[in-house]
Structure formats: structure tokens, C-alpha cells
C-alpha distance (Angstrom), angle and dihedral (degrees) to the residues before:
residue distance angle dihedral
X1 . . .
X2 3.77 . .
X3 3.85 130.1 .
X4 4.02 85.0 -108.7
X5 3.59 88.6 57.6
X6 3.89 100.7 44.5
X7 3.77 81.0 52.4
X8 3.91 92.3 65.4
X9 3.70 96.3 42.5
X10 3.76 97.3 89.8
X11 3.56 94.0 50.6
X12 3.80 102.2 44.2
X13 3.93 83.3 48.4
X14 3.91 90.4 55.1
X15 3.57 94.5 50.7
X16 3.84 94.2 47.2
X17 3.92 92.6 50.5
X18 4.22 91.8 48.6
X19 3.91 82.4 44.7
X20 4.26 89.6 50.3
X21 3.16 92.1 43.2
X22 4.20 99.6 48.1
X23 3.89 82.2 46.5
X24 3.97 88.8 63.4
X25 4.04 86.2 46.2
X26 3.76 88.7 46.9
X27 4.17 90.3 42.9
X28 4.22 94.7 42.6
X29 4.27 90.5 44.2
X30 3.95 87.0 54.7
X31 3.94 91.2 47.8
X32 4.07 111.5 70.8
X33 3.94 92.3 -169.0
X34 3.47 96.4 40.1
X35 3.99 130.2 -124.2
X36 4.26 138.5 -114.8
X37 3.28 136.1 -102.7
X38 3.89 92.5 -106.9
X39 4.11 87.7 48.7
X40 3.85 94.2 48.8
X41 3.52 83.8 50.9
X42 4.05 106.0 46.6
X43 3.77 83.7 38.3
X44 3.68 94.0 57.8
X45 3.56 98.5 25.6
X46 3.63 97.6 -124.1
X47 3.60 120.0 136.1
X48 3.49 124.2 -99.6
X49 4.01 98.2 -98.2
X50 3.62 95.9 37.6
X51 3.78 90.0 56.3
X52 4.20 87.0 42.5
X53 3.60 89.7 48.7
X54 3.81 97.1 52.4
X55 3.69 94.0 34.1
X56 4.04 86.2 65.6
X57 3.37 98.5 45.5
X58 3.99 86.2 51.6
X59 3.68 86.3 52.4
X60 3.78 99.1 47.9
X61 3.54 89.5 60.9
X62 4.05 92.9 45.0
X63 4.27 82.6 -116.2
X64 4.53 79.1 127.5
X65 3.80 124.2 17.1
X66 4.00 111.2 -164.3
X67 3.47 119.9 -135.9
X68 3.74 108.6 -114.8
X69 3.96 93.4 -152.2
X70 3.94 100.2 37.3
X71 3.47 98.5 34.3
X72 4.02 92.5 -136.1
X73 3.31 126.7 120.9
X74 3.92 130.3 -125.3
X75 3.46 135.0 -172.0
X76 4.01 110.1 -76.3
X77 4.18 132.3 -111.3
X78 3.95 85.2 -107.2
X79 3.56 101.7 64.8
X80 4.18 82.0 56.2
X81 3.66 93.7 56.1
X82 3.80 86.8 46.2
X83 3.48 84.5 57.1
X84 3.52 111.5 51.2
X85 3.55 86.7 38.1
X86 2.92 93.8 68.6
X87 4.45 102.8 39.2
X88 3.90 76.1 59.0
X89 3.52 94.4 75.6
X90 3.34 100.8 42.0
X91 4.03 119.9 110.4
X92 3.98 116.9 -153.4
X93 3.24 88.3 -164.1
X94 3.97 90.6 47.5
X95 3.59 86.3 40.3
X96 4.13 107.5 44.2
X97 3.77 87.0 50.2
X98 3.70 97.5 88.7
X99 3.83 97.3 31.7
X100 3.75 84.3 55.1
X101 3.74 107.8 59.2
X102 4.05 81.8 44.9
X103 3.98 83.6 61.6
X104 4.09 90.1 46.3
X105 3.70 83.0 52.2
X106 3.69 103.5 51.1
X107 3.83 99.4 39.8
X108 4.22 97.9 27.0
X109 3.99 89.9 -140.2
X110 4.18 116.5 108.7
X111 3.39 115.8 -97.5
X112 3.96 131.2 -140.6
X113 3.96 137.8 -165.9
X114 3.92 116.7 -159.0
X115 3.75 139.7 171.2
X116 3.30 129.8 -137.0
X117 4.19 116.0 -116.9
X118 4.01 126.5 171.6
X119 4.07 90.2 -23.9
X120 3.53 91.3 -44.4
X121 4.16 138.8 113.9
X122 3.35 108.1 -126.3
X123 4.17 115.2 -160.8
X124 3.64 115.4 -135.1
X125 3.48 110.5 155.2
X126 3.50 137.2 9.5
X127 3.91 132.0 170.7
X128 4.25 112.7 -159.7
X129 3.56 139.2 -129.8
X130 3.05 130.0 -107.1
X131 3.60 100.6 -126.4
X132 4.04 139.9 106.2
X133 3.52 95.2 -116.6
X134 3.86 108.8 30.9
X135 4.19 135.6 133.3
X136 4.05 121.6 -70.7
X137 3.74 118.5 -117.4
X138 3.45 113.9 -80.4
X139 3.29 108.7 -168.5
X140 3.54 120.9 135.9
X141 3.86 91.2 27.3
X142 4.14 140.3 140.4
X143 3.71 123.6 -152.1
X144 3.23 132.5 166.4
X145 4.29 110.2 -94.5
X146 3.36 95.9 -142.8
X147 4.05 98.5 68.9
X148 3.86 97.4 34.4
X149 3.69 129.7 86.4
X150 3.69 94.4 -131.3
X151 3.40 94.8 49.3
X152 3.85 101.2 55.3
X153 3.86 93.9 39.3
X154 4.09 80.1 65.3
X155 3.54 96.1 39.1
X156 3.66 95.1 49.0
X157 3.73 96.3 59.1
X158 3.87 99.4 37.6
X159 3.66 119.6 101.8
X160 3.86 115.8 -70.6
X161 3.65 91.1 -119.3
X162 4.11 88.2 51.9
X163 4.11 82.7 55.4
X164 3.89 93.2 50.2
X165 3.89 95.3 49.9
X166 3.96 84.6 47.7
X167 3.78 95.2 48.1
X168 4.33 86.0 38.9
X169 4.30 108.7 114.3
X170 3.96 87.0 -23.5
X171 3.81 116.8 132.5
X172 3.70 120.2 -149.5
X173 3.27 104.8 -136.9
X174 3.82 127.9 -160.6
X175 3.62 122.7 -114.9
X176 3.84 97.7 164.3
X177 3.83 127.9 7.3
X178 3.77 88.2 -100.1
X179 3.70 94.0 60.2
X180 4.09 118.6 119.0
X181 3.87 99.8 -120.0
X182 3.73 93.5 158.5
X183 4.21 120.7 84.3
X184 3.82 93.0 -148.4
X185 3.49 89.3 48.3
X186 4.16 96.2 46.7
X187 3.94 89.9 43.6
X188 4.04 82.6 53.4
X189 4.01 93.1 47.1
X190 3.84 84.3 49.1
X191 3.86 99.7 53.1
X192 4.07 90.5 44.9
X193 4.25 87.2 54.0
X194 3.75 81.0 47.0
X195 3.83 91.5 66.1
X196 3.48 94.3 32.0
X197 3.93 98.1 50.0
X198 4.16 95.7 -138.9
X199 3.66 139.4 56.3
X200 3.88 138.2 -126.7
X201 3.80 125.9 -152.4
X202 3.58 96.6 -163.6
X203 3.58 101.1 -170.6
X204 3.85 94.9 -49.1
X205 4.05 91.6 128.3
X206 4.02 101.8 26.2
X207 3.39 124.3 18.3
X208 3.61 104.7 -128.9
X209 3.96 90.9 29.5
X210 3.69 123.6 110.6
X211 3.73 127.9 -176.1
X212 3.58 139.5 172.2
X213 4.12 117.3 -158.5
X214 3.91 131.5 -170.5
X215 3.53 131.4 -170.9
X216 3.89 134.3 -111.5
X217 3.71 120.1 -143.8
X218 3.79 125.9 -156.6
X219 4.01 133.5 -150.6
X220 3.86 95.3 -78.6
X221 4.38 85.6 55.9
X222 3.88 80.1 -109.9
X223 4.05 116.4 139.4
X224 3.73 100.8 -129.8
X225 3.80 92.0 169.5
X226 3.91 152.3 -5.0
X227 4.35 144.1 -131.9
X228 3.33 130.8 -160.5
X229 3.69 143.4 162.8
X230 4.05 125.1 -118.9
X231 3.74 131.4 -170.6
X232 3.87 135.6 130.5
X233 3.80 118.8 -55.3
X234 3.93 86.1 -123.2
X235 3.74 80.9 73.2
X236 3.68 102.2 34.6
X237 3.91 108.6 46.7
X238 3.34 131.0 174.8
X239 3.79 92.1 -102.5
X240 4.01 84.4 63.9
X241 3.57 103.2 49.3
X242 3.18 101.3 87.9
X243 3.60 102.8 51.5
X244 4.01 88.3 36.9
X245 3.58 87.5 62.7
X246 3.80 99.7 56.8
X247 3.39 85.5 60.2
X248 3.28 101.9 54.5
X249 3.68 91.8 38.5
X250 4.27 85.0 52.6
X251 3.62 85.7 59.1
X252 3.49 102.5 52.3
X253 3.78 94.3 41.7
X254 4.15 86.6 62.1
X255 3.75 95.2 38.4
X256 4.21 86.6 57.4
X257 3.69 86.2 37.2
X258 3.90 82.7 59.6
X259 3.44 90.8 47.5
X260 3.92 99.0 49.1
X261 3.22 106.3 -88.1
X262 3.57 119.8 164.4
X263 3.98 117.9 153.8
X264 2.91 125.1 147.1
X265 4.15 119.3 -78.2
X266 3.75 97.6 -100.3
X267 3.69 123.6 147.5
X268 4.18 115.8 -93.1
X269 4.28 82.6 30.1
X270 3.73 115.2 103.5
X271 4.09 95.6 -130.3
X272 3.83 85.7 72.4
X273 4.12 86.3 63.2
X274 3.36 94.2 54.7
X275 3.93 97.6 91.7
């Protein structure tokens, strides 16, 4: 072995124990009821003490906690405060903007991102086409949830008693002939976009306007806001819903990805998009 060589050892050995010890992370996050020392080891192929060894220094720092009763160990309280450490400094707004202009790009139609405030869509960001004839910014905005595609892709997967309170004393009024005015009819609309996992205003705000609208979902599997893309139905026809949509819905699965999402892969939830 030459002096050159020697020289590298340390740092080659660092790297190997942070990559042992992220491999016992990666092992104990995939295994709900946690696993021994002597599986962590044959699992990894590590020996016995070099598994031990790591294992306690993993446990020191709260990374593992071992179950007193089973033996097993599970991934440790730290490694949540990590996490949610670090979901608190994430921006959507900070964080949709790139992921956005990708979804201008692949469909050609503006997109939007809006919140949902006192039964209201609220416009916060919104990155234009490129086209002649394409939507106005929005930002800054109110309209009415019930006749936007944002809106019911966040009322459709909020609680049912969030849906009741919005439906309570409101009247849904028309703005075009296609607009949902009747509360059977809306709570109907909201369980098909359920199944679906998106949302269409077809002309319920605009005539002439269509849009198609996903939601985002934060840490806590909570929808905290929505995109969607808008242009004229000349452009988006019913033959290119469908495949419209799963872009959109794309999208917003890696925006709440970004946002640390993690639910479970379900159909109408965004991790199922992810493939």
C-alpha cells in the first residue's frame, strides 16, 4: 500500500460508515415493526459488531430508539424533528414555481396555484402561456369555489363536514348556463373528482374557458392548496382532457412530494402519480 493510498483510507472509511449507517435508516424506515440487531446485520451483511457499533451511535443521537419489550429497533424521535424541521421551511409558493412553468411547458396552457379562503379561490401565483390568445394574470384574485377547478379539487377532498359548512346558506349562483347551481348536484360533481383525482370547470365561470385543477397535499396529508391550467376550449377539447389531466395531476403529485407528502398511493392522491 503506498503513502498516497494510506492517505485516502480515512476518508473512504468515513464515507462507507455514513453509507452503513443510512442503509440501516433506509432498512428500519421500510420495516413498520422494526428489526434486531442480528437482522440488521444478516440483512445488510455487516457483522455483528459493526452493525452494534453503528446501531449505538444511531441511538445516542435518538436517529433509532429500541424497543425495550420487542427488542427491535425503529427509527428514532430525532429523525421526526429533522423532518418537520425541515417541511417548515418550505414555501409552496417558493416551491410550485419551478414545477409550474414545467406544467406550462408540457401542456402550452397558463397555469395557476390558489388557496382556498372563506369559500373562496384565492390566486397566488400564476406562470403564462405562451400563446396569442391565453388567460390574464390572476393573481391576487377571489372567485367563487364552487365554479372553479381549483376550488372543487380542494373541496372534494376536504372533510365532509368542511363541505357542509361550505354548502351551509350559500347560493350557487349561475354565471353561465353550465354552472352547478344545485347542492345535490355539486356534492355529486365532488364525489366523481374524488375518484378521478382532478377537476374540470367546463365553462362553469367563462363561457369559452376551460380549466383543469389538482390538488397539493402537505406533510400532515392535508390539501392546503391547488394548480391548474386554463386556456380556451378550442385548445382543450374533450378528446384532451384526459391526458391534460395527468399532467396536471403529475405536477401536483411532485409539488406535495416536495412538500412531504407521503400518503398512502391511493387513487385521487397525488403519490399514486408519481410513477
Amino acid at each position: 500500500m503506498t503513502a498516497r493510498s494510506k492517505a485516502k483510507e480515512p476518508h473512504i472509511y468515513k464515507v462507507q460508515v455514513l453509507d452503513r449507517a443510512f442503509q440501516i435508516l433506509n432498512l428500519l424506515a421500510d420495516e413498520k415493526s422494526g428489526a434486531g440487531l442480528m437482522e440488521i446485520a444478516s440483512r445488510l451483511k455487516l457483522h455483528k459488531s459493526t452493525a452494534h457499533r453503528l446501531i449505538m451511535v444511531l441511538e445516542v443521537s435518538r436517529f433509532v430508539e429500541k424497543n425495550t419489550v420487542s427488542g427491535k429497533y425503529h427509527l428514532g424521535s430525532r429523525l421526526m424533528e429533522l423532518g418537520l424541521s425541515a417541511v417548515s421551511r418550505l414555501d409552496v409558493y417558493e416551491v410550485a414555481g419551478p414545477h409550474l412553468r414545467t406544467l406550462v411547458k408540457e401542456t402550452g396552457e397558463t397555469a395557476h396555484l390558489a388557496v382556498l379562503r372563506d369559500g373562496q379561490v384565492v390566486s397566488l401565483v400564476n406562470v403564462e402561456s405562451s400563446q396569442t390568445l391565453r388567460t390574464p394574470a390572476t393573481v391576487g384574485t377571489r372567485t367563487p369555489a364552487y365554479c372553479t377547478s381549483l376550488g372543487k379539487a380542494m373541496l372534494a377532498f376536504a372533510p365532509p363536514e368542511h363541505i357542509d359548512a361550505f354548502l351551509r346558506n350559500r347560493k350557487l349562483e349561475a354565471f353561465t348556463r353550465k354552472t352547478i347551481t344545485s347542492a345535490s348536484r355539486f356534492k355529486q360533481e365532488l364525489r366523481s373528482i374524488q375518484k378521478l383525482g382532478y377537476a374540470v370547470d367546463n365553462e362553469e365561470r367563462e363561457p369559452g374557458l376551460r380549466c383543469i385543477g389538482a390538488p397539493l397535499w402537505d406533510s400532515s396529508g392535508s390539501v392546503i392548496a391547488a394548480i391548474s391550467i386554463a386556456g380556451p376550449v378550442f385548445r382543450i377539447g374533450d378528446d384532451r382532457v384526459s391526458d391534460l389531466a395527468g399532467i396536471v395531476m403529475k405536477v401536483a403529485a411532485r409539488i406535495s412530494a416536495s412538500l412531504g407528502y407521503r400518503g398512502p398511493r391511493g387513487r385521487g392522491e397525488p403519490w399514486s402519480y408519481l410513477s
